[in-house]
C-alpha positions as CSV (number, residue, x, y, z in Angstrom):
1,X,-97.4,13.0,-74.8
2,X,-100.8,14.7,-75.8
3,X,-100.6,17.0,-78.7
4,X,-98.1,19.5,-79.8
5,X,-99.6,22.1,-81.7
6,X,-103.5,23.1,-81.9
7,X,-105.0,26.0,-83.4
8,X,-106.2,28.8,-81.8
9,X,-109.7,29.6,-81.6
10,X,-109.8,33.4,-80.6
11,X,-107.4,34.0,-83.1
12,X,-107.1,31.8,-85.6
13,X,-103.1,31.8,-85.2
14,X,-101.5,28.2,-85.0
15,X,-99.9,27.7,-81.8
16,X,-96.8,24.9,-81.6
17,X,-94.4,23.2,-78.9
18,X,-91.0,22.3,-80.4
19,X,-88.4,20.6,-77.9
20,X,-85.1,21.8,-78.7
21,X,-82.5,18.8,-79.5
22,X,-79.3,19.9,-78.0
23,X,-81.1,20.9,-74.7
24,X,-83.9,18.0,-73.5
25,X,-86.5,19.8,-71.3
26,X,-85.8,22.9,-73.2
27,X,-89.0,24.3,-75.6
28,X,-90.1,27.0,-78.0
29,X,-93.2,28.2,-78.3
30,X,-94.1,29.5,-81.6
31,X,-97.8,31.0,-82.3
32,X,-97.8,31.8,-86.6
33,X,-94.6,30.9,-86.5
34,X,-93.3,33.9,-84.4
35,X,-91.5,32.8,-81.4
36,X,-93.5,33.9,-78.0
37,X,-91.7,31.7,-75.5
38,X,-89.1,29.8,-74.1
39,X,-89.3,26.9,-71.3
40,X,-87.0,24.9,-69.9
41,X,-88.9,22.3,-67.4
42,X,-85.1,21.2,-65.3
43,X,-84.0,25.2,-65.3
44,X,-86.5,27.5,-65.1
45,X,-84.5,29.9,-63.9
46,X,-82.6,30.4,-67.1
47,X,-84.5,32.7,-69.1
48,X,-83.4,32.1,-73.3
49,X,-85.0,35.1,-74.9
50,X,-83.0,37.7,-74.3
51,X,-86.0,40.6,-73.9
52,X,-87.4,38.1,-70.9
53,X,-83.9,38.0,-69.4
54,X,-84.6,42.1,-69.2
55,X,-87.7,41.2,-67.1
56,X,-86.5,38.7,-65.2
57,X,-83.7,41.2,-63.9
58,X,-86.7,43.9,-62.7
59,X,-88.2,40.6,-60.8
60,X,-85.0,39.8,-59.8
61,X,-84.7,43.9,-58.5
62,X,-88.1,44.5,-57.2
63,X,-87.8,43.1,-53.5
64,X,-85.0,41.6,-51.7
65,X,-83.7,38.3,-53.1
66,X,-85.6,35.2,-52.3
67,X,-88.9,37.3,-50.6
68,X,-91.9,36.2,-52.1
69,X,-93.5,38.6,-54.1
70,X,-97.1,38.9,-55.4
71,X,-96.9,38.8,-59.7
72,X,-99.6,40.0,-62.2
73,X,-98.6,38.7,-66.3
74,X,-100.7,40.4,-68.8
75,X,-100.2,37.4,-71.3
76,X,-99.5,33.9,-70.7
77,X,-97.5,32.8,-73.2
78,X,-95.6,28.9,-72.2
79,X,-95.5,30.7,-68.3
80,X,-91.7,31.2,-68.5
81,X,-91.8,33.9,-65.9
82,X,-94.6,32.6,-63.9
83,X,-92.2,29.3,-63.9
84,X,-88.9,31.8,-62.9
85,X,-91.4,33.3,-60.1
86,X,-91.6,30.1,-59.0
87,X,-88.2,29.0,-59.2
88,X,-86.6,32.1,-57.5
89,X,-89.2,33.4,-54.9
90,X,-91.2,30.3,-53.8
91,X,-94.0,31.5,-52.0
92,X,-95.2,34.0,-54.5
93,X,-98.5,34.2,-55.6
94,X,-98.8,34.8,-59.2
95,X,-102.2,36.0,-61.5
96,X,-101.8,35.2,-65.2
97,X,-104.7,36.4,-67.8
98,X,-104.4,34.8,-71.2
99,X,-107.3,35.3,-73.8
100,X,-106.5,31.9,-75.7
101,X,-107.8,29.0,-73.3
102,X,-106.8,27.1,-76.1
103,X,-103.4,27.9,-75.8
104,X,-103.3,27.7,-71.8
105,X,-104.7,24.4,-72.3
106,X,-101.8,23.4,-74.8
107,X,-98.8,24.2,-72.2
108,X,-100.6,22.8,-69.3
109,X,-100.7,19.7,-71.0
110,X,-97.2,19.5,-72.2
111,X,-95.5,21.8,-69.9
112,X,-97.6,21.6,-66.5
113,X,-96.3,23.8,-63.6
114,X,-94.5,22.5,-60.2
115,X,-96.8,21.1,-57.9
116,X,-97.6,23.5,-54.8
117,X,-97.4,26.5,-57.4
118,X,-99.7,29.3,-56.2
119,X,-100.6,30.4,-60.0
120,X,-104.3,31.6,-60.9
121,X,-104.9,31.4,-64.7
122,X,-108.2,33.5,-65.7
123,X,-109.0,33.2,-69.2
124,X,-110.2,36.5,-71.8
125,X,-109.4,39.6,-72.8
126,X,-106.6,41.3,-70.6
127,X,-108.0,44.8,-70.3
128,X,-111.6,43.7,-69.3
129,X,-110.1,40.9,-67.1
130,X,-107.9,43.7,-65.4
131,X,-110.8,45.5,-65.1
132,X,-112.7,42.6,-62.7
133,X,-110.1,41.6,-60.8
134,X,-110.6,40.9,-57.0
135,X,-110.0,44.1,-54.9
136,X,-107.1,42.6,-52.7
137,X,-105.1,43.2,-55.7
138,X,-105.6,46.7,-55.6
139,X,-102.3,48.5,-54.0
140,X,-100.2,44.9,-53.5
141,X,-99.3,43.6,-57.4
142,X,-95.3,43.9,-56.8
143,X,-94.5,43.3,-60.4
144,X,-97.1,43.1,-63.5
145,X,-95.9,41.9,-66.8
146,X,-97.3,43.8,-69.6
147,X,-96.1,41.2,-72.8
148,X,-99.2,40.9,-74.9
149,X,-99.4,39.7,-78.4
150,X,-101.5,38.2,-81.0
151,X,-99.2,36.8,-83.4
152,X,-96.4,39.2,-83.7
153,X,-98.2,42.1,-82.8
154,X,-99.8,44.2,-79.9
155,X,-103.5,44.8,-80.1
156,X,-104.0,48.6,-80.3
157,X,-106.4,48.2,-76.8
158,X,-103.7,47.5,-74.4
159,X,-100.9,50.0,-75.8
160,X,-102.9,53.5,-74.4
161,X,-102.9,55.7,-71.2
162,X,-106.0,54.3,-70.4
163,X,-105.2,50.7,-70.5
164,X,-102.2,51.9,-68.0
165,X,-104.4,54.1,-66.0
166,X,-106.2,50.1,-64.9
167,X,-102.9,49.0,-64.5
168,X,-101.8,51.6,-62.1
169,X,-104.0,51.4,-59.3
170,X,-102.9,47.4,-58.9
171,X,-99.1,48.4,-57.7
172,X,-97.8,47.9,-54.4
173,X,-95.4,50.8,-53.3
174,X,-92.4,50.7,-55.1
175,X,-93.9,48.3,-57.6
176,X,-92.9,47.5,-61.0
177,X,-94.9,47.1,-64.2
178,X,-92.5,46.3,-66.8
179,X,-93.8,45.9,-70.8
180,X,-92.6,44.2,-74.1
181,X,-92.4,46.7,-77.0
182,X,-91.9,45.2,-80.3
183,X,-90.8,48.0,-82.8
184,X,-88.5,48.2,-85.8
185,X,-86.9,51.5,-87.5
186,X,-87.4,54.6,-86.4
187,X,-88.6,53.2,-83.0
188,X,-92.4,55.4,-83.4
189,X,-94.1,53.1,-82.0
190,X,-91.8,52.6,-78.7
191,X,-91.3,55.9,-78.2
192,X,-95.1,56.6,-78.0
193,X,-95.0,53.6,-75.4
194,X,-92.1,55.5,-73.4
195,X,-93.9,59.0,-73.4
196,X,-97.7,57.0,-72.3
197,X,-95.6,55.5,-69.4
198,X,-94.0,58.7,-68.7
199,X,-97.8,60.5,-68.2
200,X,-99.2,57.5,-66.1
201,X,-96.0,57.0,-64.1
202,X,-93.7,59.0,-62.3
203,X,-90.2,56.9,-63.0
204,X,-89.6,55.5,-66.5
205,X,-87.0,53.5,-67.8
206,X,-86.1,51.2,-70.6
207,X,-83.4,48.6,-71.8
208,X,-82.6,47.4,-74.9
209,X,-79.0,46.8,-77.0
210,X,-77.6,49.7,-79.0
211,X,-78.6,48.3,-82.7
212,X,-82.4,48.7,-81.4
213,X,-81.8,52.0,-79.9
214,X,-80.6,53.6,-83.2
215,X,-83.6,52.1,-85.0
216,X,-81.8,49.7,-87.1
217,X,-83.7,46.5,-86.6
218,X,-87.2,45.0,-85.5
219,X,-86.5,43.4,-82.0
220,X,-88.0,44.3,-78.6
221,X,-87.4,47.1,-76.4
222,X,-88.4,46.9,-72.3
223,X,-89.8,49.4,-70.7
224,X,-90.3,49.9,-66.7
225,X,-92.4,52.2,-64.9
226,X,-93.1,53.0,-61.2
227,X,-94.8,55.2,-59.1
228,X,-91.5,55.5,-57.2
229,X,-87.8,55.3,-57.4
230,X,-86.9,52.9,-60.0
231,X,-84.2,49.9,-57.9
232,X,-82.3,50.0,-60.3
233,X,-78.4,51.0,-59.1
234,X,-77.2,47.3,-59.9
235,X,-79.3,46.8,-63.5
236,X,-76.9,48.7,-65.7
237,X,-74.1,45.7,-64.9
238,X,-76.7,42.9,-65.1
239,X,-77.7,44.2,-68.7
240,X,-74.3,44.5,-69.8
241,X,-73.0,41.1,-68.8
242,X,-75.8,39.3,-70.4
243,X,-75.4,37.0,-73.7
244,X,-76.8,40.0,-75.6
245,X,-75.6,42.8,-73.5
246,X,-78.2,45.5,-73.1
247,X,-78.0,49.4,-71.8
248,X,-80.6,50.8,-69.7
249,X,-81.9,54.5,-70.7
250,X,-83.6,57.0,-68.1
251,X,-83.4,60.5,-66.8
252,X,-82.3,62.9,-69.3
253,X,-81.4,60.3,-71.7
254,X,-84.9,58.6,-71.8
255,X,-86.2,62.0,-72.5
256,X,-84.3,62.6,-75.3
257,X,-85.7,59.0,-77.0
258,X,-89.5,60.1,-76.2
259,X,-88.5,63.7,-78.4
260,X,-91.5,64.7,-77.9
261,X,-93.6,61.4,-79.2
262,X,-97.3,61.6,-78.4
263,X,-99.0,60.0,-75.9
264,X,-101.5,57.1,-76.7
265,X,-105.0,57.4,-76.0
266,X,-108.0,54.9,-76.9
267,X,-108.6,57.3,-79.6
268,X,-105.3,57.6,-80.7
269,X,-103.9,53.9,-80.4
270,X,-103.1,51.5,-83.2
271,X,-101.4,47.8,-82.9
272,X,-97.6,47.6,-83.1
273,X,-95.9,47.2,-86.1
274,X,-95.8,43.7,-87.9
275,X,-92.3,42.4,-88.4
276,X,-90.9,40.8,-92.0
277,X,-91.8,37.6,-92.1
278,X,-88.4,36.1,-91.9
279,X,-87.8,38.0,-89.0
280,X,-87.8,36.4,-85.5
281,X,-88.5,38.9,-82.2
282,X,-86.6,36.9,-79.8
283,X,-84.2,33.3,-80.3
284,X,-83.1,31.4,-77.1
């Protein structure tokens, strides 16, 4: 098997592939030592990190069950929801934009897709890729993934109402773009995320387990946003009977959690907060 760890060259971070040993086919991926992603090659339909389960449910949500869907991912990470595209709506045609070729390079190798799969992988920077993209995409993207990091933390770039405002035009009616907040006490950072959504979209909504919500530990909130009606009647029950059971805030609620946060701009925006070192954002 070619190698398992190489180091980035964009930026600088040490990417590595660990097989877990209770579960053969099953792997981590770790970049700086932060865990990014979890595969597993004979199930890829069974998402390990409990945040992705959160966006696997709004693919799960967006159209009817089984319909191919067209999929934009704003970070590539080890393709664990590319692979549950895949898995649960053949057919699909997915868009992936990772800036480190390096690290696409590294998971291909180790951890290469199904054969057939109708994935396109175009390598740099996620805002000027977005940016270039063909027109066709413009109006038909049924759900883009917005789960960008370097290391543990979100460039400051891809966090503002701008960023969104290229985002936005790619949505197919009733579309989905659902995003990966990392935040820890206090929740600042998210609820600026919650308030830029709320100005580029009409229908916000997040999920994440109560311990988050009160701002008592770093983890990962996700948020979803829509230019209409959020399909979400059923979600509320899927968060709840998860492993780590999750509660979905909108409407009146969700405005209370924005209180009045400021909305990010290119002038305003900074990266998301760094975690302790000891801490881990997601474990399978």
């Amino acid at each position: 098997m070619p190698e398992l760890e190489r180091r980035l060259a964009v930026s600088g971070h040490l990417a590595r592939l660990e097989e877990s040993r209770t579960r053969p086919g099953s792997w981590t991926l770790t970049v700086d030592g932060t865990p990014q992603s979890h595969v597993d090659l004979e199930q890829p339909e069974w998402l390990g990190f409990e945040y992705v389960r959160r966006i696997g449910h709004a693919i799960d949500l967006v159209r009817e069950e089984g319909r191919p869907i067209t999929a934009l991912h704003l970070g590539g990470g080890a393709f664990t929801l590319p692979r549950y595209v895949i898995a649960t709506r053949p057919g699909s045609r997915q868009q992936v934009i990772e800036l480190e070729s390096d690290l696409v390079d590294l998971v291909r190798a180790n951890l290469p897709f199904p054969r057939g799969a109708q994935v396109r992988v175009r390598h740099g920077d996620a805002r000027e890729v977005l940016a270039k993209l063909p027109a066709g995409l413009d109006g038909a993207v049924d759900i883009a993934v917005v789960d960008i990091f370097s290391g543990a933390r979100t460039p400051a770039h891809v966090t503002s109402a701008e960023f969104h405002g290229l985002v936005s035009p790619r949505l197919a009616p009733g579309g989905i773009v659902v995003v990966n907040v990392a935040d820890g006490a206090g929740l600042a950072f998210a609820r600026s995320q919650a308030a830029t959504l709320s100005h580029v979209y009409a229908h916000v909504a997040l999920a994440a387990d109560t311990g988050m919500l009160k701002g008592r530990r770093f983890g990962n909130v996700v948020m979803y946003a829509s230019h209409d009606p959020l399909p979400f009647a059923g979600l509320p029950r899927r968060l709840a009977s998860d492993p780590a059971p999750a509660k979905l805030v909108d409407g009146d609620e969700l405005a209370r959690f924005i209180a009045g946060a400021p909305v990010v701009t290119d002038a305003t925006a900074v990266p998301s907060p760094p975690p302790a070192r000891s801490v881990f954002l997601s474990r399978p």
